[in-house]
mmCIF entry with sequence, helices, sheets and N, C-alpha, C, O atoms, coordinates in Angstrom:
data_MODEL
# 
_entry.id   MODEL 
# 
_entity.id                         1 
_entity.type                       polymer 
_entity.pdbx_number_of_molecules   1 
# 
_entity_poly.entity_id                      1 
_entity_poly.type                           'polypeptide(L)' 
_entity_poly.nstd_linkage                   no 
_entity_poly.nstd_monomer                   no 
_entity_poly.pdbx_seq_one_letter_code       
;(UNK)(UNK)(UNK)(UNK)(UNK)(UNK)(UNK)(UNK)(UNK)(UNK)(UNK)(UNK)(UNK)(UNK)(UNK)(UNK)
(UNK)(UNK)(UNK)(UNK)(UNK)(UNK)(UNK)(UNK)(UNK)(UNK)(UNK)(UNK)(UNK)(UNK)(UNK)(UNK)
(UNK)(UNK)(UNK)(UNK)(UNK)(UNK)(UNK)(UNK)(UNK)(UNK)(UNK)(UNK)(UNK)(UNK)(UNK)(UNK)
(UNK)(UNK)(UNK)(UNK)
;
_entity_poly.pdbx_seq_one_letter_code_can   XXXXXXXXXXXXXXXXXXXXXXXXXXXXXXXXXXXXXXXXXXXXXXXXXXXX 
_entity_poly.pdbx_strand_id                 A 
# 
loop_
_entity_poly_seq.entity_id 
_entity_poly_seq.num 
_entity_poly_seq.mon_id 
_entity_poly_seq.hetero 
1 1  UNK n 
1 2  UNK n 
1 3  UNK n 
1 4  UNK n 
1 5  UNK n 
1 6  UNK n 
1 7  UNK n 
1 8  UNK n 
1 9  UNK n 
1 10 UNK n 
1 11 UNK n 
1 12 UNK n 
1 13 UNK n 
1 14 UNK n 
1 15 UNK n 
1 16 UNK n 
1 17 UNK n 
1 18 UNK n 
1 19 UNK n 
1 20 UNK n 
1 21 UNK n 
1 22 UNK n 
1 23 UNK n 
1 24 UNK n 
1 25 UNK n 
1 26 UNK n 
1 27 UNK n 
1 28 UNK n 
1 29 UNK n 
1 30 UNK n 
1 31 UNK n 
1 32 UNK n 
1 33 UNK n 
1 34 UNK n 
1 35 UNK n 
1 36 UNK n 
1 37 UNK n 
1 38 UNK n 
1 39 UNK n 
1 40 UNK n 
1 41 UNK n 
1 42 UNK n 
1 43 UNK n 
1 44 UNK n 
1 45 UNK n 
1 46 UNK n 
1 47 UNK n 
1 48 UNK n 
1 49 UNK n 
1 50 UNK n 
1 51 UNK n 
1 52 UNK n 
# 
_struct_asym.id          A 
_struct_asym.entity_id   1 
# 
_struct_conf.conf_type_id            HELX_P 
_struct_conf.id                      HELX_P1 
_struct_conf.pdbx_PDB_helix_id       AA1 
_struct_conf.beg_label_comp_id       UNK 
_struct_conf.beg_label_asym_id       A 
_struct_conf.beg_label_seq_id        7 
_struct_conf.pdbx_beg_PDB_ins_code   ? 
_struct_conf.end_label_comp_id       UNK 
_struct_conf.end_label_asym_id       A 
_struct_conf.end_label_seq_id        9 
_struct_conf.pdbx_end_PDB_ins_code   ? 
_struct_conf.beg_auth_comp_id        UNK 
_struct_conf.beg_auth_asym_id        A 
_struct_conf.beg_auth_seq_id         7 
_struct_conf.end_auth_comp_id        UNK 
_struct_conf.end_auth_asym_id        A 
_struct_conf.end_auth_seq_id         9 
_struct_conf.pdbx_PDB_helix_class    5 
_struct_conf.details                 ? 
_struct_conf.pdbx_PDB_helix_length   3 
# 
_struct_conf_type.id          HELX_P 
_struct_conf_type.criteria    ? 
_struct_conf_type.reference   ? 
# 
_struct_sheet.id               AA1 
_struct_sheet.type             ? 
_struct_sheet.number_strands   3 
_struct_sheet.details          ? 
# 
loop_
_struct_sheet_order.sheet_id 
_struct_sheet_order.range_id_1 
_struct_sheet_order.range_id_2 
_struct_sheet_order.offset 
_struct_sheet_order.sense 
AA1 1 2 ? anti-parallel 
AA1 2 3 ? anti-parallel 
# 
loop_
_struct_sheet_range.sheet_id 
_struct_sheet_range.id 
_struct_sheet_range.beg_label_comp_id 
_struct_sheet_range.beg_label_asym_id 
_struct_sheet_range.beg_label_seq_id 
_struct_sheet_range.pdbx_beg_PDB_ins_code 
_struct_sheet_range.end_label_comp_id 
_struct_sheet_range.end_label_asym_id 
_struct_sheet_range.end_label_seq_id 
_struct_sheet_range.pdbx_end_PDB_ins_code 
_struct_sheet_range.beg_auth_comp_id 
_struct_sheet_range.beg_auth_asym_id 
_struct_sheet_range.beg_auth_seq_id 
_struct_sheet_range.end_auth_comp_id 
_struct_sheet_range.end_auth_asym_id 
_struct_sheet_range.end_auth_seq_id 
AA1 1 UNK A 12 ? UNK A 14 ? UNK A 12 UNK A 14 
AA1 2 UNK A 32 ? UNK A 39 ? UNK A 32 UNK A 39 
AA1 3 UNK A 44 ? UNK A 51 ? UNK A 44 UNK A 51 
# 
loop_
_atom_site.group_PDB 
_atom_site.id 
_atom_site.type_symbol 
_atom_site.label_atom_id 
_atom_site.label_alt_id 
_atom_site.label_comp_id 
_atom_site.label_asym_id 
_atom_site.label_entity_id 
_atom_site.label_seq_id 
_atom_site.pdbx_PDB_ins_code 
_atom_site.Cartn_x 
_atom_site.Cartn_y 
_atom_site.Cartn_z 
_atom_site.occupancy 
_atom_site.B_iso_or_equiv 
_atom_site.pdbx_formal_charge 
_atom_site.auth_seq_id 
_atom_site.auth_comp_id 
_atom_site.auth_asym_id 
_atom_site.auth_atom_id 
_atom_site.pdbx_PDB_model_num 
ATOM 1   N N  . UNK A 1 1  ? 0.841  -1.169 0.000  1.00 0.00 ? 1  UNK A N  1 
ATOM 2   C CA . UNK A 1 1  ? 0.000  0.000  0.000  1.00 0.00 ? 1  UNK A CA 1 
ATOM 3   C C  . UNK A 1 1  ? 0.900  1.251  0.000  1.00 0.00 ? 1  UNK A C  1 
ATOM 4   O O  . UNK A 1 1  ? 1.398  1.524  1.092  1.00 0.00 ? 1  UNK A O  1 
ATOM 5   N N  . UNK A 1 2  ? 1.266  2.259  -1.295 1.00 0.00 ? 2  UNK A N  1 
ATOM 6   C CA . UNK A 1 2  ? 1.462  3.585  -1.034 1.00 0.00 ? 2  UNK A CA 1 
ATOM 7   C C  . UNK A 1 2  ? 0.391  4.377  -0.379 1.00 0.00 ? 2  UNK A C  1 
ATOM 8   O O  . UNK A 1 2  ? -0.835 4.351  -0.483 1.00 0.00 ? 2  UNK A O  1 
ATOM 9   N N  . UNK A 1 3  ? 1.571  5.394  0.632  1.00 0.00 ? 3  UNK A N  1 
ATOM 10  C CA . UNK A 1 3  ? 0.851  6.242  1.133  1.00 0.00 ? 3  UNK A CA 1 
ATOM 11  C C  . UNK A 1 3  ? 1.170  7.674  0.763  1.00 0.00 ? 3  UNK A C  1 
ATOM 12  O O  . UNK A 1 3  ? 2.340  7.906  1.067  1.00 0.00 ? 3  UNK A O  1 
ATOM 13  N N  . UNK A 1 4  ? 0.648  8.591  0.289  1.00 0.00 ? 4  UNK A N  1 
ATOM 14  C CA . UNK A 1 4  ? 1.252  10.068 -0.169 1.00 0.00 ? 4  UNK A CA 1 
ATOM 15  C C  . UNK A 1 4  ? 0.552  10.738 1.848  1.00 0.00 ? 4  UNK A C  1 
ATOM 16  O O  . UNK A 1 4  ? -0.440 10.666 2.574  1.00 0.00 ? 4  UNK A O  1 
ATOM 17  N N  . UNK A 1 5  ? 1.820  11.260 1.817  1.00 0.00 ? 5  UNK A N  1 
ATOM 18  C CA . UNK A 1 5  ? 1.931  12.170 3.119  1.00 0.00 ? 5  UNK A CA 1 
ATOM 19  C C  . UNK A 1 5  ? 2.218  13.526 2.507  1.00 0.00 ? 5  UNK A C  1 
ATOM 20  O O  . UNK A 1 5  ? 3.123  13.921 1.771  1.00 0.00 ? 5  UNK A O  1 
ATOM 21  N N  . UNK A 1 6  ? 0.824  14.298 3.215  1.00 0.00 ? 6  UNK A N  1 
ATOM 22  C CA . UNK A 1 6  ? 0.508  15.471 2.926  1.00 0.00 ? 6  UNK A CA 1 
ATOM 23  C C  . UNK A 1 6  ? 2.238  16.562 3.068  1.00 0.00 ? 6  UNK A C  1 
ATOM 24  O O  . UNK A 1 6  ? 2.903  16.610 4.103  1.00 0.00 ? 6  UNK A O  1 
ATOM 25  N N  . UNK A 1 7  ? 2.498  17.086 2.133  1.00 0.00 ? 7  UNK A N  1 
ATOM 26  C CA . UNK A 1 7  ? 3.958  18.034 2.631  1.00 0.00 ? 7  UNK A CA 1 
ATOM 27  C C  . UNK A 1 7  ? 3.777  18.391 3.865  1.00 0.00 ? 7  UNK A C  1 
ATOM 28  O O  . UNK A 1 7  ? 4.549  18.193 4.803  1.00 0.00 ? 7  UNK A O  1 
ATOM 29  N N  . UNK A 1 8  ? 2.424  19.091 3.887  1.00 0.00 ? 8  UNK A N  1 
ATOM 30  C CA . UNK A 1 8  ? 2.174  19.989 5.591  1.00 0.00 ? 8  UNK A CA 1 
ATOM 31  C C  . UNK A 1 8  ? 2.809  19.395 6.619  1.00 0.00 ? 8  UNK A C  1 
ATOM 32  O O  . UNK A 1 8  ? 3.290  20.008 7.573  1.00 0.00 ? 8  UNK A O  1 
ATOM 33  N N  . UNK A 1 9  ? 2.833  18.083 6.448  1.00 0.00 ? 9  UNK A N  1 
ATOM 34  C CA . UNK A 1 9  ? 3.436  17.058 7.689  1.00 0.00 ? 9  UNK A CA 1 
ATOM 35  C C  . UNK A 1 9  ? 4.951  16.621 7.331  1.00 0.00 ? 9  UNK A C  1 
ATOM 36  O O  . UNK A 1 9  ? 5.197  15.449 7.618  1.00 0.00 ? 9  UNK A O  1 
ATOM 37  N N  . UNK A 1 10 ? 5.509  17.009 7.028  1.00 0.00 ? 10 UNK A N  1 
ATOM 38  C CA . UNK A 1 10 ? 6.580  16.366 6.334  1.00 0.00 ? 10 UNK A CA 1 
ATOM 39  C C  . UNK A 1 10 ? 7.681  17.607 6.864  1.00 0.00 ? 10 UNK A C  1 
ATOM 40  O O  . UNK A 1 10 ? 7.107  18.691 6.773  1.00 0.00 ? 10 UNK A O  1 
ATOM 41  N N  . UNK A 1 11 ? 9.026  17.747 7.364  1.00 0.00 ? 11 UNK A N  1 
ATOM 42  C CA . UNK A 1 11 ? 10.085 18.575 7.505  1.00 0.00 ? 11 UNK A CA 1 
ATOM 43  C C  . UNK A 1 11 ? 11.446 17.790 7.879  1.00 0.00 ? 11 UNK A C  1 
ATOM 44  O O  . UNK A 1 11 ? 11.498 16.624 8.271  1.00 0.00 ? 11 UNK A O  1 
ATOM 45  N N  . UNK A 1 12 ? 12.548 18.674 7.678  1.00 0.00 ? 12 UNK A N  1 
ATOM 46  C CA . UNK A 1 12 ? 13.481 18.095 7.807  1.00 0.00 ? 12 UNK A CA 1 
ATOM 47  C C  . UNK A 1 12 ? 14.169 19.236 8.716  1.00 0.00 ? 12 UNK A C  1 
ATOM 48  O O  . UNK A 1 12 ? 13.790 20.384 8.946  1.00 0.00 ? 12 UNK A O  1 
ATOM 49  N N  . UNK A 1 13 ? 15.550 18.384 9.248  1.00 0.00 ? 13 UNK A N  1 
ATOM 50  C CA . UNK A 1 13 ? 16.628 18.849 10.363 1.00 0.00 ? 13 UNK A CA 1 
ATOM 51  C C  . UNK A 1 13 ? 17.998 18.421 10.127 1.00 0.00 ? 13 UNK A C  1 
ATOM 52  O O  . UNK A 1 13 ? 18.358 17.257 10.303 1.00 0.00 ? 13 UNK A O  1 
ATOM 53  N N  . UNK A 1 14 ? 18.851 19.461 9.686  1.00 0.00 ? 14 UNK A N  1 
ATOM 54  C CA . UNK A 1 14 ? 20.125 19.113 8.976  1.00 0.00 ? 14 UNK A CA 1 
ATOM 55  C C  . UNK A 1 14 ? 21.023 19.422 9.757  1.00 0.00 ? 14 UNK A C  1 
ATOM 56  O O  . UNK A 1 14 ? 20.732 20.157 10.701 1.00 0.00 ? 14 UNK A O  1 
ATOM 57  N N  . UNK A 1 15 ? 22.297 18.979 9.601  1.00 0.00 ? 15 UNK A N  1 
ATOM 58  C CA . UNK A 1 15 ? 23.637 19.722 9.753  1.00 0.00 ? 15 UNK A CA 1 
ATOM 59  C C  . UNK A 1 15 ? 24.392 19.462 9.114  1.00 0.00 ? 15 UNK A C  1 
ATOM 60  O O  . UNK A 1 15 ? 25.118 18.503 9.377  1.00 0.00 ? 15 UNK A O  1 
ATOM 61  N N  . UNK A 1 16 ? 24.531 20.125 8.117  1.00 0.00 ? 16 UNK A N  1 
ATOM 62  C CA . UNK A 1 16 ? 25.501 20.190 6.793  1.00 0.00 ? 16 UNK A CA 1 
ATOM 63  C C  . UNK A 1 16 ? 27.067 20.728 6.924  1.00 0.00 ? 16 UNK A C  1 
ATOM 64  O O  . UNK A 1 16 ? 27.413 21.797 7.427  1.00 0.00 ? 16 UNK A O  1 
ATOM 65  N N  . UNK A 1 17 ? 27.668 20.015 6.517  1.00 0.00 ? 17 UNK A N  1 
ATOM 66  C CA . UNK A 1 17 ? 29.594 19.944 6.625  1.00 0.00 ? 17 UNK A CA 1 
ATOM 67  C C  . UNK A 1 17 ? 29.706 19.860 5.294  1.00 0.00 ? 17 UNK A C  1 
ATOM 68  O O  . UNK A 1 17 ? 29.407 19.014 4.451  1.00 0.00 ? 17 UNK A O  1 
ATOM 69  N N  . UNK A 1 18 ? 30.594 21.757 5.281  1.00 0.00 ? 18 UNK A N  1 
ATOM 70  C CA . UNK A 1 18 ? 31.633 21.088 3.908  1.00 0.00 ? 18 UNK A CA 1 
ATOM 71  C C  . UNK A 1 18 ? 32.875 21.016 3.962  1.00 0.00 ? 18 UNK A C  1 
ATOM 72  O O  . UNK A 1 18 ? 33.559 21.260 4.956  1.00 0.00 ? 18 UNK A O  1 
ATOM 73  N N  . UNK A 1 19 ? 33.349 20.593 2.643  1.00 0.00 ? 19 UNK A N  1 
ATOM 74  C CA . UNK A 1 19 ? 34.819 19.954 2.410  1.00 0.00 ? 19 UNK A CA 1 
ATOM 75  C C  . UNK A 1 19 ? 35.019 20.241 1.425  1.00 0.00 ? 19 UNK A C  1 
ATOM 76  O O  . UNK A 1 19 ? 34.354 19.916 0.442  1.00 0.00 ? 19 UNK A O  1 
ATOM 77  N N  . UNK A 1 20 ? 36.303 21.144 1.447  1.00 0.00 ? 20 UNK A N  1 
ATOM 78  C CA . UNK A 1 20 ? 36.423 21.540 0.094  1.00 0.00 ? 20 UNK A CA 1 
ATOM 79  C C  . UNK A 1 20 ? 38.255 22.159 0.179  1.00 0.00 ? 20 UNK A C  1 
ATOM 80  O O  . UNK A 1 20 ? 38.895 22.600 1.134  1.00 0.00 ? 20 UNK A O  1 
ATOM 81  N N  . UNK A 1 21 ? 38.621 21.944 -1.196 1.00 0.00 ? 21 UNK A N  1 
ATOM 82  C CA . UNK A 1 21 ? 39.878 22.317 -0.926 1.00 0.00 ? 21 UNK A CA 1 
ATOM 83  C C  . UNK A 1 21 ? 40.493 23.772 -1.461 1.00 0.00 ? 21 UNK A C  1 
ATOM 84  O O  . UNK A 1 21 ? 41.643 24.084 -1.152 1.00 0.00 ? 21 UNK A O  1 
ATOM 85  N N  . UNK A 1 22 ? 39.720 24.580 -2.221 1.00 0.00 ? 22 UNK A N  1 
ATOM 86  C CA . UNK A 1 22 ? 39.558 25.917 -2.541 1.00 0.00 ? 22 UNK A CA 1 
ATOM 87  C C  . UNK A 1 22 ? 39.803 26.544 -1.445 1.00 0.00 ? 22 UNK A C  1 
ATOM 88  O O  . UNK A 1 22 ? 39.124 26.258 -0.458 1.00 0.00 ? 22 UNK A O  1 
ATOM 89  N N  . UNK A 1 23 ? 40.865 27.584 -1.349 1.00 0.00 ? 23 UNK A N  1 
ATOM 90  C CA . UNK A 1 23 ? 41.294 28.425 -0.443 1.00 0.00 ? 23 UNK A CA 1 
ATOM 91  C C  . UNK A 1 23 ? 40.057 29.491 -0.196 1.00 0.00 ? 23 UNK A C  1 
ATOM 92  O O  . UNK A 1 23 ? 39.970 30.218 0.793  1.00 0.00 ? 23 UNK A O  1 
ATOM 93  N N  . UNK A 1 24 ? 39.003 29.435 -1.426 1.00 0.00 ? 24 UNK A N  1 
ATOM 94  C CA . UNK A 1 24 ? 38.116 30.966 -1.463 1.00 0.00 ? 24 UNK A CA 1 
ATOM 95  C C  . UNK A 1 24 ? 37.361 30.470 -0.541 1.00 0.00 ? 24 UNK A C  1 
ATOM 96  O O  . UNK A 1 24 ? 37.189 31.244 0.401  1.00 0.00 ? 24 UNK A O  1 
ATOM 97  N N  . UNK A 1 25 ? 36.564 28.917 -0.412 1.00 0.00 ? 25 UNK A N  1 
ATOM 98  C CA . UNK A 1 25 ? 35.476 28.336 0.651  1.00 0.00 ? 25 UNK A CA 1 
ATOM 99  C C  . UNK A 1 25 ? 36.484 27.716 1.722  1.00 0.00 ? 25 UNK A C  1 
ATOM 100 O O  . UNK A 1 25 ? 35.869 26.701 2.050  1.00 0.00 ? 25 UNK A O  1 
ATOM 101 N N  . UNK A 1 26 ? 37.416 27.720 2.306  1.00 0.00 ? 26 UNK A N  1 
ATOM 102 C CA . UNK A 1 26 ? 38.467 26.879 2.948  1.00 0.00 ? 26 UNK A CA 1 
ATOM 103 C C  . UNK A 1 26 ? 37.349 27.300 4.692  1.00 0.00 ? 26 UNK A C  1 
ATOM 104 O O  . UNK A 1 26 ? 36.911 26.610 5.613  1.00 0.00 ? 26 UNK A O  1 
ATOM 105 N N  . UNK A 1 27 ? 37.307 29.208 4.234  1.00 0.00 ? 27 UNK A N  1 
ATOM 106 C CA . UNK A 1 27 ? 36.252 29.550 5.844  1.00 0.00 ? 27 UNK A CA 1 
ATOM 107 C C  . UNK A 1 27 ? 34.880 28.198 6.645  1.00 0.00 ? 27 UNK A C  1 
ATOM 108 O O  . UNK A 1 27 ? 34.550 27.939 7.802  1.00 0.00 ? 27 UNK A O  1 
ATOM 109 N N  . UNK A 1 28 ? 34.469 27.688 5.331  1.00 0.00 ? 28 UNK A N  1 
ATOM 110 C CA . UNK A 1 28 ? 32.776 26.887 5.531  1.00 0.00 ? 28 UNK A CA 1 
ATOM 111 C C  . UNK A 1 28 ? 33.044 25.537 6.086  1.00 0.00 ? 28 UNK A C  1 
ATOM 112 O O  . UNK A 1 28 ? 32.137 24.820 6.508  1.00 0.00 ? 28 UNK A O  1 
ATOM 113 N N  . UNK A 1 29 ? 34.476 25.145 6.084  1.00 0.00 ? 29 UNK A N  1 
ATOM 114 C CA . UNK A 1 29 ? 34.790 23.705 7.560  1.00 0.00 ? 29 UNK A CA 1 
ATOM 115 C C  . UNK A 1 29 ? 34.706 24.380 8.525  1.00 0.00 ? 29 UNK A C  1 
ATOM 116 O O  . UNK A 1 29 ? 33.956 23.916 9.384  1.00 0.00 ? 29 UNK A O  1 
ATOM 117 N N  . UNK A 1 30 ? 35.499 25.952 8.911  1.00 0.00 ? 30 UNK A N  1 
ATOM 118 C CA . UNK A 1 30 ? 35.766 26.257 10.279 1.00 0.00 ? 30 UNK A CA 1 
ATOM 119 C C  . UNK A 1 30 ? 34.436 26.678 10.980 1.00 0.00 ? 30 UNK A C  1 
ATOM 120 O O  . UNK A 1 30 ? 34.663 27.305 12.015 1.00 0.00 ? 30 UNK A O  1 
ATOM 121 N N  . UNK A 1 31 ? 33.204 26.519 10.724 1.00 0.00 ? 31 UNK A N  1 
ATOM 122 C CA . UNK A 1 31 ? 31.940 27.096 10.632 1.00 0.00 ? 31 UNK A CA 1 
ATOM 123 C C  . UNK A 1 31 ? 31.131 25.997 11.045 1.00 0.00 ? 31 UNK A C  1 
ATOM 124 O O  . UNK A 1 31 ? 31.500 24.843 10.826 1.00 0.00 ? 31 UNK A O  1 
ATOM 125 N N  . UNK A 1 32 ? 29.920 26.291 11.697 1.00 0.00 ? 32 UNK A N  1 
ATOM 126 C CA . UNK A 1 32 ? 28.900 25.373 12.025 1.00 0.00 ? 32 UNK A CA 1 
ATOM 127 C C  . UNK A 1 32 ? 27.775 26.061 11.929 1.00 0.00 ? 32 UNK A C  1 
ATOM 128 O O  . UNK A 1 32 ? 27.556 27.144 12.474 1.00 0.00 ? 32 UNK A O  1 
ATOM 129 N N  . UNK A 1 33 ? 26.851 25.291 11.058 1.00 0.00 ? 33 UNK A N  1 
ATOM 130 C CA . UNK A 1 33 ? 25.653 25.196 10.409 1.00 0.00 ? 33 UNK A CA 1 
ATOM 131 C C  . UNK A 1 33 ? 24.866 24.482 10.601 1.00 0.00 ? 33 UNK A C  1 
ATOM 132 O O  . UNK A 1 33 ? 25.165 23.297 10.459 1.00 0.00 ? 33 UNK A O  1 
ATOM 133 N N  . UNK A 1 34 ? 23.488 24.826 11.014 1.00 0.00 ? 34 UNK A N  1 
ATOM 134 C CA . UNK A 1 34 ? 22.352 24.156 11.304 1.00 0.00 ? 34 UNK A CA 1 
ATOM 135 C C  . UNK A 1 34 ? 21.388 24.314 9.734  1.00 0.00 ? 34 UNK A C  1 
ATOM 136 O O  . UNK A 1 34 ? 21.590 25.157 8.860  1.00 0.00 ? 34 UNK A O  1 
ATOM 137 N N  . UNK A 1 35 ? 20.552 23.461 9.734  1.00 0.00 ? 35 UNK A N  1 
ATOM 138 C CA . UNK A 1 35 ? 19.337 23.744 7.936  1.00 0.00 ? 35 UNK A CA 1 
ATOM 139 C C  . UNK A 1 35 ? 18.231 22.688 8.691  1.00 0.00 ? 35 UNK A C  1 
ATOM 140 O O  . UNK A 1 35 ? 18.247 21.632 9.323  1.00 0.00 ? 35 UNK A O  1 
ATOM 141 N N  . UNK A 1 36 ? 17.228 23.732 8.175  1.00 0.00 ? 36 UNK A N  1 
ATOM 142 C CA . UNK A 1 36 ? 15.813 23.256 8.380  1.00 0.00 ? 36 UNK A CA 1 
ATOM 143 C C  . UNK A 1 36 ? 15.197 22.948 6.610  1.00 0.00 ? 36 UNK A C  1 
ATOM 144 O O  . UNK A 1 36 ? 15.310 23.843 5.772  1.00 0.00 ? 36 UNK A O  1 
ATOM 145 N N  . UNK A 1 37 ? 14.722 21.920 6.342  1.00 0.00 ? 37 UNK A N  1 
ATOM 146 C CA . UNK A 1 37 ? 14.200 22.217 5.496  1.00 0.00 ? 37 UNK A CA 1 
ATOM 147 C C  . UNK A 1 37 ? 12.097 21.849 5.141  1.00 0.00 ? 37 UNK A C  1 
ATOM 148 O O  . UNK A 1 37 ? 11.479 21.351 6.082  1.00 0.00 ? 37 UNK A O  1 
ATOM 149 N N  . UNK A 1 38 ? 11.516 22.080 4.153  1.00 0.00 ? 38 UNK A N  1 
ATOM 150 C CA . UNK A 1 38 ? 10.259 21.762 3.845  1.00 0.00 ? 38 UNK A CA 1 
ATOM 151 C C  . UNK A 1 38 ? 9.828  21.173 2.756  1.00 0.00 ? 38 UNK A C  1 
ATOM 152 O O  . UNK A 1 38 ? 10.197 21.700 1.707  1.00 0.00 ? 38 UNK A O  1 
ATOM 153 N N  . UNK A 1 39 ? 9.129  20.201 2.676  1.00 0.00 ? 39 UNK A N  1 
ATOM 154 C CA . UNK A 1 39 ? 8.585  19.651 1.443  1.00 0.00 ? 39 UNK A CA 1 
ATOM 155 C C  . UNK A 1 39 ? 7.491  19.835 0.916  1.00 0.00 ? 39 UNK A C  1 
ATOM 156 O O  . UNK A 1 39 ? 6.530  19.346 1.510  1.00 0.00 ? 39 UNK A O  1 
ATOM 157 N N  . UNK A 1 40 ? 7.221  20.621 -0.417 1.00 0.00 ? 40 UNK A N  1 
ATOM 158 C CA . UNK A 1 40 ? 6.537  21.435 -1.005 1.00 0.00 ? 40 UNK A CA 1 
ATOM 159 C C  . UNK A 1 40 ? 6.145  20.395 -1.941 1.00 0.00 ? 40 UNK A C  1 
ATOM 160 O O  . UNK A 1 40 ? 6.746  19.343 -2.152 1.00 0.00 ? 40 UNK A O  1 
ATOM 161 N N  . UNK A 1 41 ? 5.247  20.737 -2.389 1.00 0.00 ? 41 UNK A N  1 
ATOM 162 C CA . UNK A 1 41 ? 4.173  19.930 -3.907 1.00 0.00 ? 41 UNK A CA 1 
ATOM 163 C C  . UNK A 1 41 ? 5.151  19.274 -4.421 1.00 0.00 ? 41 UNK A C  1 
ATOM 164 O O  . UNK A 1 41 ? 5.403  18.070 -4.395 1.00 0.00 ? 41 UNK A O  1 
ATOM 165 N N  . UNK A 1 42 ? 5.883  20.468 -5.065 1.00 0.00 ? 42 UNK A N  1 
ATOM 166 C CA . UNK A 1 42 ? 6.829  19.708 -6.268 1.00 0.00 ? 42 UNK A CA 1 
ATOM 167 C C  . UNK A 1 42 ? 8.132  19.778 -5.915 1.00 0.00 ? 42 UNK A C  1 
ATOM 168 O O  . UNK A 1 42 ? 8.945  19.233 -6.662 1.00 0.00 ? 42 UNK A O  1 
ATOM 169 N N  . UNK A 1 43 ? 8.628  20.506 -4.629 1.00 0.00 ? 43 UNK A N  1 
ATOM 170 C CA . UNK A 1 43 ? 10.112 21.082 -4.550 1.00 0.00 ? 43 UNK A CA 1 
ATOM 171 C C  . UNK A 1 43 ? 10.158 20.769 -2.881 1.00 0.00 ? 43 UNK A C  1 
ATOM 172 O O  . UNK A 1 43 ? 9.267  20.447 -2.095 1.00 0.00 ? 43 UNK A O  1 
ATOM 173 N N  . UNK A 1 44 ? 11.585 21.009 -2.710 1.00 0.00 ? 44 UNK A N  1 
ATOM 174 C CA . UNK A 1 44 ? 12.266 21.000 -1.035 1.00 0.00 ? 44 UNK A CA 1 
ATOM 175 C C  . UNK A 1 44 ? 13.111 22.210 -0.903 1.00 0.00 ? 44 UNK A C  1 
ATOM 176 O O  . UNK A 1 44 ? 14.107 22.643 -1.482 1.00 0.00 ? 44 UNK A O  1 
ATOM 177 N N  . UNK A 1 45 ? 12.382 22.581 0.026  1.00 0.00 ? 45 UNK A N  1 
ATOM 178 C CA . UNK A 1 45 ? 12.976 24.180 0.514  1.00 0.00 ? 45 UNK A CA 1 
ATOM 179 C C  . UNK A 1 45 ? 14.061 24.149 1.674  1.00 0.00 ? 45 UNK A C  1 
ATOM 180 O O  . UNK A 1 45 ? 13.666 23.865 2.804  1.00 0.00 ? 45 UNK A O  1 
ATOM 181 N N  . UNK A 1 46 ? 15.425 24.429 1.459  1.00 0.00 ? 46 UNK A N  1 
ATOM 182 C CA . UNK A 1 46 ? 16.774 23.946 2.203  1.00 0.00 ? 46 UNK A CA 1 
ATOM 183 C C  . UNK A 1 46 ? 16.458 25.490 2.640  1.00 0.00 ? 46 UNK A C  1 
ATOM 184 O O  . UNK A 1 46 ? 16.007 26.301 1.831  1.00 0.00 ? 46 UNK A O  1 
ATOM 185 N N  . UNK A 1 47 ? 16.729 25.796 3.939  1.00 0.00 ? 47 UNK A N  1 
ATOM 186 C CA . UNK A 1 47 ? 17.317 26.957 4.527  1.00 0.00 ? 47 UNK A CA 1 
ATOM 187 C C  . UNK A 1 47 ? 18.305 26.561 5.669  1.00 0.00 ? 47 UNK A C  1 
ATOM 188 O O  . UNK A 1 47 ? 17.885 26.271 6.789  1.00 0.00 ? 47 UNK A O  1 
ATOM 189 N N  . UNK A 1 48 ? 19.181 26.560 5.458  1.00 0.00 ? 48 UNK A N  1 
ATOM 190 C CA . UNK A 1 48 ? 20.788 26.693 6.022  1.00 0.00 ? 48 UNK A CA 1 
ATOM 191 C C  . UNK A 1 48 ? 21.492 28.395 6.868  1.00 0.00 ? 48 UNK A C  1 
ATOM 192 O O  . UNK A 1 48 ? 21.795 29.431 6.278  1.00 0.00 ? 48 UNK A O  1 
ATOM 193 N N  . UNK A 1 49 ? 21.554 28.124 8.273  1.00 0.00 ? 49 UNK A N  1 
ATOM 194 C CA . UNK A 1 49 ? 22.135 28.819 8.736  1.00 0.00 ? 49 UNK A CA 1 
ATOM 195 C C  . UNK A 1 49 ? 23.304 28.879 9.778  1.00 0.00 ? 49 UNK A C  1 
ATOM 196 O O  . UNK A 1 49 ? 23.285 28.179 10.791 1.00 0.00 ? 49 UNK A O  1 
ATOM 197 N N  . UNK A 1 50 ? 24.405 29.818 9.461  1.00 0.00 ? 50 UNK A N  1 
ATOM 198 C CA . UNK A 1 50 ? 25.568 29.776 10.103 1.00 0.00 ? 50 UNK A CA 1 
ATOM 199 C C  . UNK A 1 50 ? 25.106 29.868 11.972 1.00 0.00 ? 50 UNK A C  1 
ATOM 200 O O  . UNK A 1 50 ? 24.318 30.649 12.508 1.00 0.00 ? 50 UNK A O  1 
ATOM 201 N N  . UNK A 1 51 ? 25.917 28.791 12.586 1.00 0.00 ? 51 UNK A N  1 
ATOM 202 C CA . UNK A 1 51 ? 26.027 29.687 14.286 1.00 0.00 ? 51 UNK A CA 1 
ATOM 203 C C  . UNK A 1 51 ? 26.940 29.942 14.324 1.00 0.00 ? 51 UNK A C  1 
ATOM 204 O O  . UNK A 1 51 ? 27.935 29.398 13.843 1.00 0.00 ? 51 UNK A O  1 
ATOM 205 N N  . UNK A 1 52 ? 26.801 31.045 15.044 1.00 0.00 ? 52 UNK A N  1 
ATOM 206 C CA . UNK A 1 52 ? 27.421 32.353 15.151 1.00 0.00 ? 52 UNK A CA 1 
ATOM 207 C C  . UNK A 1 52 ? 27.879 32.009 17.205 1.00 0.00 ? 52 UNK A C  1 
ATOM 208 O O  . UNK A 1 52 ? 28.463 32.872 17.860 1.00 0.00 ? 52 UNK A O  1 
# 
């Protein structure tokens, strides 16, 4: 049995790490980031933010 779950009910809770060897992003390891995101009709809405 599929079940379609309404988006309304549906969210996410991230913590995203990058890695990268570019001196220009080298700042975004030393950094910690929390992302909430939402699941929409057709799309997923990532919002990502630095703590400070």
């Amino acid at each position: 049995m599929n079940r379609i779950i309404d988006p309304e009910h549906v969210y996410f809770r991230t913590v995203p790490v990058f890695e990268t060897s570019s001196e220009a992003y080298q700042h975004l390891q030393d950094r910690l980031f929390i992302g909430a995101a939402v699941r929409l009709p057709d799309d997923i809405r990532l919002d990502i933010y630095e703590v400070q």
